[in-house]
C-alpha positions as CSV (number, residue, x, y, z in Angstrom):
1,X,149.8,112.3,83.1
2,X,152.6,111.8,85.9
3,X,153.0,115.4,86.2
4,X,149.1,115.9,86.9
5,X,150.0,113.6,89.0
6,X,152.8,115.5,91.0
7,X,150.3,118.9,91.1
8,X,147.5,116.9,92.6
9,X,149.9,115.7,95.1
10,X,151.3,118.7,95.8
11,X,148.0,120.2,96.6
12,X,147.1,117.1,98.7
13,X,150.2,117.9,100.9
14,X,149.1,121.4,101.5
15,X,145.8,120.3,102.5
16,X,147.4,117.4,104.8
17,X,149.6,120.4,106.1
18,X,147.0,121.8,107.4
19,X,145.4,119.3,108.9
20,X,148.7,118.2,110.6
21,X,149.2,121.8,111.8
22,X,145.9,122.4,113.7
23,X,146.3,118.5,115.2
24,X,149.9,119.8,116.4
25,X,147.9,123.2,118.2
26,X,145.4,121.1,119.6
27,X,143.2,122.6,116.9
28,X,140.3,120.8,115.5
29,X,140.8,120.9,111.1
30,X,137.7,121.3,109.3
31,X,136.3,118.8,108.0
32,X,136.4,120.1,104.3
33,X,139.8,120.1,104.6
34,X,140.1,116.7,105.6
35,X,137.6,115.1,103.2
36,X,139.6,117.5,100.2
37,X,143.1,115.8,101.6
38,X,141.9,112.4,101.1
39,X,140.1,112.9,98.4
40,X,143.3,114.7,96.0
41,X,145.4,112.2,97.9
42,X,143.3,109.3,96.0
43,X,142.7,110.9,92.7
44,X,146.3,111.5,92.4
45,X,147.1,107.7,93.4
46,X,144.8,106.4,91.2
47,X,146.0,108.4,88.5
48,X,149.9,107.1,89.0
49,X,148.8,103.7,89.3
50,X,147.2,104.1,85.6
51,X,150.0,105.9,84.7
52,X,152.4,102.6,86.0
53,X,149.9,100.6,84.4
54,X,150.1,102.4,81.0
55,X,154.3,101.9,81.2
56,X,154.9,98.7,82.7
57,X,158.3,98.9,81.9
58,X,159.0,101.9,83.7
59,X,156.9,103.6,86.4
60,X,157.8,104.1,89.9
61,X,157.4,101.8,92.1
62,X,158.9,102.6,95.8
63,X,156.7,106.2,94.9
64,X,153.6,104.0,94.7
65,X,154.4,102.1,97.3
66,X,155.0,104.3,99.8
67,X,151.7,106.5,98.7
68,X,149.3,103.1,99.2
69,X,151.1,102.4,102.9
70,X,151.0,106.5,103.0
71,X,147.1,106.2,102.3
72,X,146.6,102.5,104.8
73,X,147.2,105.3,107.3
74,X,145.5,108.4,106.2
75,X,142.4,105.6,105.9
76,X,143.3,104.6,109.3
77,X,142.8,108.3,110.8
78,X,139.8,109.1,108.1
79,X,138.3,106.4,109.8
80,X,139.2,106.8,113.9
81,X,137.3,110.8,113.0
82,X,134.4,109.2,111.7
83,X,134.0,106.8,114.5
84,X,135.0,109.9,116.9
85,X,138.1,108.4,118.5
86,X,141.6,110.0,119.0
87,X,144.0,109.6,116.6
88,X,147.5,109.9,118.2
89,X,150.2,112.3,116.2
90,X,152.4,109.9,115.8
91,X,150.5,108.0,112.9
92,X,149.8,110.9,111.7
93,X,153.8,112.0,111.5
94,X,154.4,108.4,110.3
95,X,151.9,109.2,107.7
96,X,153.2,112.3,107.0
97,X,157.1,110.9,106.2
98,X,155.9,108.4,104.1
99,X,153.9,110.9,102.0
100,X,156.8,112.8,102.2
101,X,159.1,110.3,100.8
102,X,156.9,109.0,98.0
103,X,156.6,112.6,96.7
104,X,160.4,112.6,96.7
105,X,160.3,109.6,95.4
106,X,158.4,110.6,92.7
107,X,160.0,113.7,91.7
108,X,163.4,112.4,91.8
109,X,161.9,109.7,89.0
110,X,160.5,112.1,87.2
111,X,163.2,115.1,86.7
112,X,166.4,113.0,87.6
């Protein structure tokens, strides 16, 4: 289950790739792009949360919390599109690194 956890993850950081490369050339990222991101992004979440809840004992923690502050963010942006305001890079770099970390985070539990 954690490792269908790390592949949806994995694709939810290409996706959010994507999306941070078109912001970072002024591009606009499609929108089935975004709503994919957010939406792998979740599933994958929700899935390591049931996973942590299945192993009390031994699940990992700083990887699930970095991915819900990770997601406070990407929830933050979701909704400054819908409402059509600008959402500065930096949140979304900020969002980004924590991503980033918790996947770390999460593979280093996982195969270390």
């Amino acid at each position: 289950m954690i490792h269908v956890s790390i592949l949806i993850f994995a694709i939810s950081a290409i996706l959010g790739l994507t999306i941070l490369i078109k912001w970072l050339t002024k591009k606009t990222a499609s929108k089935k792009v975004i709503y994919s991101h957010g939406i792998t992004a979740a599933i994958a979440l929700i899935i390591l949360i049931v996973y942590a809840v299945q192993h009390p004992n031994d699940f990992p923690k700083a990887s699930i919390i970095l991915f819900i502050i990770a997601a406070l963010g990407g929830s933050y942006m979701f909704t400054n599109d819908l409402n059509g305001k600008y959402n500065p890079i930096v949140v979304a770099i900020v969002h980004a690194i924590l991503a980033v970390a918790g996947f770390i985070t999460l593979i280093g539990f996982v195969f270390l």
